[in-house]
PDB file of N, CA, C and O in Angstrom, chain B, residues numbered from 101:
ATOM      1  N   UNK B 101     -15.320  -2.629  12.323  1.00  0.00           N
ATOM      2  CA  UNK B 101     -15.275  -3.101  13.685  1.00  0.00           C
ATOM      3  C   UNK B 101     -13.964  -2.624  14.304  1.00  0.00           C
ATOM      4  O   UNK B 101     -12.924  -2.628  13.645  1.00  0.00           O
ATOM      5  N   UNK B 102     -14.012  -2.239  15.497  1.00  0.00           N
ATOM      6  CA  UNK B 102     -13.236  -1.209  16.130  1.00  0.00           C
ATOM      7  C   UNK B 102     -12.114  -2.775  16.750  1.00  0.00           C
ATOM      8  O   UNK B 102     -12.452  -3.958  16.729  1.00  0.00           O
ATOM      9  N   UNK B 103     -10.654  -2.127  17.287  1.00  0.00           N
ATOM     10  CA  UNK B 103      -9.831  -3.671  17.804  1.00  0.00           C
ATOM     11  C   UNK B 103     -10.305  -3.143  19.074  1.00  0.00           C
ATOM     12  O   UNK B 103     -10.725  -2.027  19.380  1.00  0.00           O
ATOM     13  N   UNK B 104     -10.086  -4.536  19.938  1.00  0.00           N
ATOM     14  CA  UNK B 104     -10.371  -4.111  21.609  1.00  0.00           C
ATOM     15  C   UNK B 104      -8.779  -3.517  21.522  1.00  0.00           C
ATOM     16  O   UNK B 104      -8.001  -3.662  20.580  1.00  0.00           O
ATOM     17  N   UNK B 105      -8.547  -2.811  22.787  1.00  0.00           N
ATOM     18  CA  UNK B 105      -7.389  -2.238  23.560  1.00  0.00           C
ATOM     19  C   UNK B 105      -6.370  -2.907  23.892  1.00  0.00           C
ATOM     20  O   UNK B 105      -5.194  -2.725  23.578  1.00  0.00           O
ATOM     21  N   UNK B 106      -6.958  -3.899  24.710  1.00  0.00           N
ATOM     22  CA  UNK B 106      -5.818  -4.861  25.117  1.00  0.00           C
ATOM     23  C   UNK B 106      -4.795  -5.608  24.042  1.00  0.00           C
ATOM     24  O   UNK B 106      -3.862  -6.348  24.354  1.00  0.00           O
ATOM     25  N   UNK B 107      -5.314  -5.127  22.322  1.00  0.00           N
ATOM     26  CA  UNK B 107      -4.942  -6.171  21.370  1.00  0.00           C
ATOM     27  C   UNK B 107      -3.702  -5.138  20.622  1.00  0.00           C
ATOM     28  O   UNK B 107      -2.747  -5.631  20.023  1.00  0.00           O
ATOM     29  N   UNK B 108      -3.862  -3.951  20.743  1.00  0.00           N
ATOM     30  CA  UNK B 108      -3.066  -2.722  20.058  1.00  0.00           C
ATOM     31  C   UNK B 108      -1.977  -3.018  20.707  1.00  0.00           C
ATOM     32  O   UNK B 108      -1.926  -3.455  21.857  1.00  0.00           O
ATOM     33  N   UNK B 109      -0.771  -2.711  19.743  1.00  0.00           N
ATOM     34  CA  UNK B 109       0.522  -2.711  20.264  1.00  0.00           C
ATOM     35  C   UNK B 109       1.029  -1.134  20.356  1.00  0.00           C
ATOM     36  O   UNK B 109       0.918  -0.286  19.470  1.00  0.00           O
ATOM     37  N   UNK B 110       1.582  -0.986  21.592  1.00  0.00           N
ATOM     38  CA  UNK B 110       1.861  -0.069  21.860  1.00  0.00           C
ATOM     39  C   UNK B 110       3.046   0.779  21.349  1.00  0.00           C
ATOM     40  O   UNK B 110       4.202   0.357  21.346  1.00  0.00           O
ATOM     41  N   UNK B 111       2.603   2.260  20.826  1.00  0.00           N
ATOM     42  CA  UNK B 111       3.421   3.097  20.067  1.00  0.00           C
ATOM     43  C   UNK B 111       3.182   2.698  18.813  1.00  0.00           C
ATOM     44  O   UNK B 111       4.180   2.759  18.096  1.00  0.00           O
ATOM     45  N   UNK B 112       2.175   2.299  18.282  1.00  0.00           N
ATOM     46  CA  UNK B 112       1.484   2.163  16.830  1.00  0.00           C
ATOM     47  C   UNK B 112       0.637   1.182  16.821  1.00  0.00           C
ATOM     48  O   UNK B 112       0.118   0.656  17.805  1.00  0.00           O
ATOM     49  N   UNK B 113       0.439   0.841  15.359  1.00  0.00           N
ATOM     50  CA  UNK B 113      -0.570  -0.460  14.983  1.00  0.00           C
ATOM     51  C   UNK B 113       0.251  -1.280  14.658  1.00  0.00           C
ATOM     52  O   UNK B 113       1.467  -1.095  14.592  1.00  0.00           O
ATOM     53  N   UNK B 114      -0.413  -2.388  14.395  1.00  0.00           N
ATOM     54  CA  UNK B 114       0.311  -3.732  13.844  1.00  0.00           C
ATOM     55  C   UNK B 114       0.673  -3.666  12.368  1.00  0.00           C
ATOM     56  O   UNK B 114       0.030  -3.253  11.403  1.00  0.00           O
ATOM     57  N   UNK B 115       1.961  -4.225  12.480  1.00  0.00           N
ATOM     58  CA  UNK B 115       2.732  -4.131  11.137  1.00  0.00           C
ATOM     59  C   UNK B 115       2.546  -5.456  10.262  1.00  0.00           C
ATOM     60  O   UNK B 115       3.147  -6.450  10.669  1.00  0.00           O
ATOM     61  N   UNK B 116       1.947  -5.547   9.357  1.00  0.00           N
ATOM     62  CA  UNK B 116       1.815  -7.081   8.835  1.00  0.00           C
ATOM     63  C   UNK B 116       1.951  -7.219   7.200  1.00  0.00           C
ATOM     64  O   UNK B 116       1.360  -6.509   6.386  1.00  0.00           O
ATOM     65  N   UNK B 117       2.749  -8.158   6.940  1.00  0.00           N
ATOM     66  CA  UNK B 117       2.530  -8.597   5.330  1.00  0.00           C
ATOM     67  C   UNK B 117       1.179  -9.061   4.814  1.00  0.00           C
ATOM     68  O   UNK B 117       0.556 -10.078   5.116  1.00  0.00           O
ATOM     69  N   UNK B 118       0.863  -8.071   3.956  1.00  0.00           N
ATOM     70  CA  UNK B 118      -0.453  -8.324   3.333  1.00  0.00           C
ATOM     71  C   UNK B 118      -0.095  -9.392   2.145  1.00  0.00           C
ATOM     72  O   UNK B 118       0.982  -9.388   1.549  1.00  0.00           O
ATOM     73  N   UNK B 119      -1.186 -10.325   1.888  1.00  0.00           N
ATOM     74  CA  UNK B 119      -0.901 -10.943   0.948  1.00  0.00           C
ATOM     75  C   UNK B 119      -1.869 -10.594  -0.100  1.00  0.00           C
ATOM     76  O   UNK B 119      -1.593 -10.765  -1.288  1.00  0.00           O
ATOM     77  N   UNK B 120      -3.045 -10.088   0.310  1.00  0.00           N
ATOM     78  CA  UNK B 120      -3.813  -9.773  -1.223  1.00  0.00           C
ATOM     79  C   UNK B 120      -3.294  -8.129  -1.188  1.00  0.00           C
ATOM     80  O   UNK B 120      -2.932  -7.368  -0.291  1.00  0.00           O
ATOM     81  N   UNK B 121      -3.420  -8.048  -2.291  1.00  0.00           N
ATOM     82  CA  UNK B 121      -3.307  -5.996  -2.783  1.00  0.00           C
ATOM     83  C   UNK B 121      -4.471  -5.677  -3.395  1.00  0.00           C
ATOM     84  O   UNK B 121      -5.251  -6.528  -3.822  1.00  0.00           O
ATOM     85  N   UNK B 122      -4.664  -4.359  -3.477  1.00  0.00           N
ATOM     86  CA  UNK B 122      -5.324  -3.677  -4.174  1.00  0.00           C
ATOM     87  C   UNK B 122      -5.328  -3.245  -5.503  1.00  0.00           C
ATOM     88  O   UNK B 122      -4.221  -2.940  -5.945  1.00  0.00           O
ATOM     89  N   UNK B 123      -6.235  -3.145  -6.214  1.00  0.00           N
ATOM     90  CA  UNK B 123      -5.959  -3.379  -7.643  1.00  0.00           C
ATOM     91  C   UNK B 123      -5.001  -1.556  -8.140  1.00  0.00           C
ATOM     92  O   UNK B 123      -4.067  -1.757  -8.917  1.00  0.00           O
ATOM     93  N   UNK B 124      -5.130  -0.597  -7.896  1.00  0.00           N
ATOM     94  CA  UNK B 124      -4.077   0.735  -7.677  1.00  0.00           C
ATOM     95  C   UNK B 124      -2.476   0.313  -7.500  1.00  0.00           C
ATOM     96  O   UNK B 124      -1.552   0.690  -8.220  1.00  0.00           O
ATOM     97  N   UNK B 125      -2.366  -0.938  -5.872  1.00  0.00           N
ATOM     98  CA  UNK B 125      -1.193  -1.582  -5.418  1.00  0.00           C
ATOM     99  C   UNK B 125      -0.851  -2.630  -6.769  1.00  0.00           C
ATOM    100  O   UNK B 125       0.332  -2.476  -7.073  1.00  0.00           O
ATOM    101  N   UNK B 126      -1.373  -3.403  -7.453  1.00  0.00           N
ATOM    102  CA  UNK B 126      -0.904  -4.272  -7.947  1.00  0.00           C
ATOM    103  C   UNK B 126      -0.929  -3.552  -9.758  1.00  0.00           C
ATOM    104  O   UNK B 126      -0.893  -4.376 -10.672  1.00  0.00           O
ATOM    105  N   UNK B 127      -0.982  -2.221 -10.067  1.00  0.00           N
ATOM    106  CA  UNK B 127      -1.005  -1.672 -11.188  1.00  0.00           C
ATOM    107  C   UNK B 127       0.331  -1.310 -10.878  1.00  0.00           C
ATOM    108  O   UNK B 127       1.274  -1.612 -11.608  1.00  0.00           O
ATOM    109  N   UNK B 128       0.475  -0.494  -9.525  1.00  0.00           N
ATOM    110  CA  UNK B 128       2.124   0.079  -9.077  1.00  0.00           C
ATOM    111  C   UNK B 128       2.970  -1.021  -9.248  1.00  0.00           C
ATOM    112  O   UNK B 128       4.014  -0.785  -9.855  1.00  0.00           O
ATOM    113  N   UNK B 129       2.813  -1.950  -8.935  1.00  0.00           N
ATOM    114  CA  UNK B 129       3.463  -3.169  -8.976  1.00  0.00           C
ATOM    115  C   UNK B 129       3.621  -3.752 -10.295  1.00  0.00           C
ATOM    116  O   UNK B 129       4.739  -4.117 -10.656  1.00  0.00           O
ATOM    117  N   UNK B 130       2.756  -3.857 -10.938  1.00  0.00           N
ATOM    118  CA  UNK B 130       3.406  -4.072 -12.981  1.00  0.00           C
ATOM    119  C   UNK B 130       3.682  -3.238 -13.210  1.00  0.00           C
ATOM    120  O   UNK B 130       4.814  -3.411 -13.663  1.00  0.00           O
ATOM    121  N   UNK B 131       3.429  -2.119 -13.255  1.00  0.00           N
ATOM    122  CA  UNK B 131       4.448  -0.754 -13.682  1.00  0.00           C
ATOM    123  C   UNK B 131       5.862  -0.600 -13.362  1.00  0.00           C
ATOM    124  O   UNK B 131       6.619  -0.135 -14.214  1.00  0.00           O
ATOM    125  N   UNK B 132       6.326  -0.979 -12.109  1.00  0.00           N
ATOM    126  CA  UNK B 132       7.414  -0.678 -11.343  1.00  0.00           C
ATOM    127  C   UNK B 132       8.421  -2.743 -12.223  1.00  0.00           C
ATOM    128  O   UNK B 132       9.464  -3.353 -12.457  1.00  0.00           O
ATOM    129  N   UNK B 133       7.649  -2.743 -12.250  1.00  0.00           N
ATOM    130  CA  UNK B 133       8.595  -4.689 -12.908  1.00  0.00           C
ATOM    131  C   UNK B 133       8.493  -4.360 -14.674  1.00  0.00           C
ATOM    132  O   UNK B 133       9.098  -5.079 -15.470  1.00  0.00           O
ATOM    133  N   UNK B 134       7.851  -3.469 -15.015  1.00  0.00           N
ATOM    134  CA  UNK B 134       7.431  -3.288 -16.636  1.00  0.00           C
ATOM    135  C   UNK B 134       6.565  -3.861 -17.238  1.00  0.00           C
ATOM    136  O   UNK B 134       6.442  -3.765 -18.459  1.00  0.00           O
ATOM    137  N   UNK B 135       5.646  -4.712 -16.333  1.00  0.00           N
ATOM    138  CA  UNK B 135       4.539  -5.562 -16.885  1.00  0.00           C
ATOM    139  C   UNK B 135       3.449  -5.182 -17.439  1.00  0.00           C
ATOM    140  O   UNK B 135       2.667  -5.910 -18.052  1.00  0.00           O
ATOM    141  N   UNK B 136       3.305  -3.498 -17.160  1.00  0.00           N
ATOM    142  CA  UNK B 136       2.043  -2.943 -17.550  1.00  0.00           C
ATOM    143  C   UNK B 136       2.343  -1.680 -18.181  1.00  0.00           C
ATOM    144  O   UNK B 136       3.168  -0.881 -17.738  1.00  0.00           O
ATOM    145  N   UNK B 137       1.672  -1.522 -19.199  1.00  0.00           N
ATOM    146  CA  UNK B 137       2.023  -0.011 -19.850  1.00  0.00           C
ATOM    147  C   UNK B 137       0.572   1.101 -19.519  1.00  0.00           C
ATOM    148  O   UNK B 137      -0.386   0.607 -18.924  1.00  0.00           O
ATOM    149  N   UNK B 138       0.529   2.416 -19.900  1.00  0.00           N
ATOM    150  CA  UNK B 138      -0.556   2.942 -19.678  1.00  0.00           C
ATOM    151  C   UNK B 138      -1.489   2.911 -21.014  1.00  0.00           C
ATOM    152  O   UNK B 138      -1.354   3.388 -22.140  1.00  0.00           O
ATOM    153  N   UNK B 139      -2.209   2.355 -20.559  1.00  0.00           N
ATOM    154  CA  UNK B 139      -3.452   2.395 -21.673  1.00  0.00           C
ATOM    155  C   UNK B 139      -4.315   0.796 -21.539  1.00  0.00           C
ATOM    156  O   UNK B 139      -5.490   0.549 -21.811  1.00  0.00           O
ATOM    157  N   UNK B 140      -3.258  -0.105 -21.029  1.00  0.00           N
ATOM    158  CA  UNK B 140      -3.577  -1.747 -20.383  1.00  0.00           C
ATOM    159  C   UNK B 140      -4.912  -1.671 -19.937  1.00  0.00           C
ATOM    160  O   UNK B 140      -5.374  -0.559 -19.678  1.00  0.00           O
ATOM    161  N   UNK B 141      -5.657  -2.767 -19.796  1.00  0.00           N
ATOM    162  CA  UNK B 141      -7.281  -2.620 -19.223  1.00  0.00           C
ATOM    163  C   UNK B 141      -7.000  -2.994 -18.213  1.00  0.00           C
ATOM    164  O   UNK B 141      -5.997  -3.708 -18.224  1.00  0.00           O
ATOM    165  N   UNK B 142      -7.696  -2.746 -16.755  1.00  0.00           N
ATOM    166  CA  UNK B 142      -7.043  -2.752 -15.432  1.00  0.00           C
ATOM    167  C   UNK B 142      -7.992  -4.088 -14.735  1.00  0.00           C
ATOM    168  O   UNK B 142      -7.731  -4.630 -13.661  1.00  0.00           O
ATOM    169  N   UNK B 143      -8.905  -4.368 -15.465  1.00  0.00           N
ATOM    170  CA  UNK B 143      -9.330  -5.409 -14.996  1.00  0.00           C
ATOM    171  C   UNK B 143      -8.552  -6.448 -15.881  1.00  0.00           C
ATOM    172  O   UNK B 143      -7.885  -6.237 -16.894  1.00  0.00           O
ATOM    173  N   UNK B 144      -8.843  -7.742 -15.163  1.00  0.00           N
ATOM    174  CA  UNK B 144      -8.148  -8.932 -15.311  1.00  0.00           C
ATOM    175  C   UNK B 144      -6.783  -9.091 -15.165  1.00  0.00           C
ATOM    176  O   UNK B 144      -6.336  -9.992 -15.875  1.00  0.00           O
ATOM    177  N   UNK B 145      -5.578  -8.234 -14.144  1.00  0.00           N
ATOM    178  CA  UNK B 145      -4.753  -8.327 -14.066  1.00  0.00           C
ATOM    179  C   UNK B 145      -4.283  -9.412 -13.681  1.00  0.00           C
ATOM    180  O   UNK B 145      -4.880 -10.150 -12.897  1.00  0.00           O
ATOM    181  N   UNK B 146      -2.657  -9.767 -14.392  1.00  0.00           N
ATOM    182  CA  UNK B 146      -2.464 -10.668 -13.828  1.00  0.00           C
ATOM    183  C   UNK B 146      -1.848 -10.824 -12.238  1.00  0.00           C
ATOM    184  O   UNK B 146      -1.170  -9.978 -11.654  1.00  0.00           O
ATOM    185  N   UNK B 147      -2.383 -12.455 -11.590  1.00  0.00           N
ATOM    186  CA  UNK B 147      -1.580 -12.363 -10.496  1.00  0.00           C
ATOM    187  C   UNK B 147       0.211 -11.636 -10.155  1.00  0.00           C
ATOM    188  O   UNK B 147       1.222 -11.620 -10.857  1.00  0.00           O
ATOM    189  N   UNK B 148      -0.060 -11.142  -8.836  1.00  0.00           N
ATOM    190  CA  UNK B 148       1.190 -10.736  -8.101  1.00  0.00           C
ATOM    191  C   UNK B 148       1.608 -10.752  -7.296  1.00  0.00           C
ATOM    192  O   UNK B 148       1.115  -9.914  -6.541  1.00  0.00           O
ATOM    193  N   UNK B 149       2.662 -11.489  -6.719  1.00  0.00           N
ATOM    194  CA  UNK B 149       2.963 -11.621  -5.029  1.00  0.00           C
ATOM    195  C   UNK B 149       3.351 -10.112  -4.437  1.00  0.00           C
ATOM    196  O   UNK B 149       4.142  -9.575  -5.212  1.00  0.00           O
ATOM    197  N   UNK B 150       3.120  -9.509  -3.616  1.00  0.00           N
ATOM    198  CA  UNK B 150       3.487  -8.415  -2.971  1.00  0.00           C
ATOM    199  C   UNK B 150       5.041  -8.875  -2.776  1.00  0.00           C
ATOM    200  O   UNK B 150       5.473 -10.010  -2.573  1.00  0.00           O
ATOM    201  N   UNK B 151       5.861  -7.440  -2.922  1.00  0.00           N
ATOM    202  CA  UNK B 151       7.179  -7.480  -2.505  1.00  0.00           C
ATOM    203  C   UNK B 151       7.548  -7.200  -0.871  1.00  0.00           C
ATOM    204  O   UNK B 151       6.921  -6.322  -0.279  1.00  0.00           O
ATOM    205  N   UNK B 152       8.281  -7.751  -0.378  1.00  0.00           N
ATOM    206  CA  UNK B 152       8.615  -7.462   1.243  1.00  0.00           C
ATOM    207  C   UNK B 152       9.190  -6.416   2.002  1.00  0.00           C
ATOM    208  O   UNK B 152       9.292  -6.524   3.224  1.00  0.00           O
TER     209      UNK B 152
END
């Protein structure tokens, strides 16, 4: 679903803290803290708050 016009901020899109991630985002994210090594099964990760 497309935004109406009047709702776009002008000179880009809206900038917002996501609170859920993507499971790719939240692999980068145990990797980058050391929580995950390569070979880990990618389902059942554990929870992660996004960083700011």
């Amino acid at each position: 679903m497309s935004q109406h016009p009047s709702l776009k901020a002008p000179g880009g899109g809206v900038v917002v803290k996501r609170n859920v991630l993507k499971r790719f985002e939240r692999v980068a994210l145990l990797k980058k803290r050391g929580q995950w090594k390569e070979g880990d099964r990618v389902q059942g990760l554990r929870k992660t708050k996004a960083d700011v």
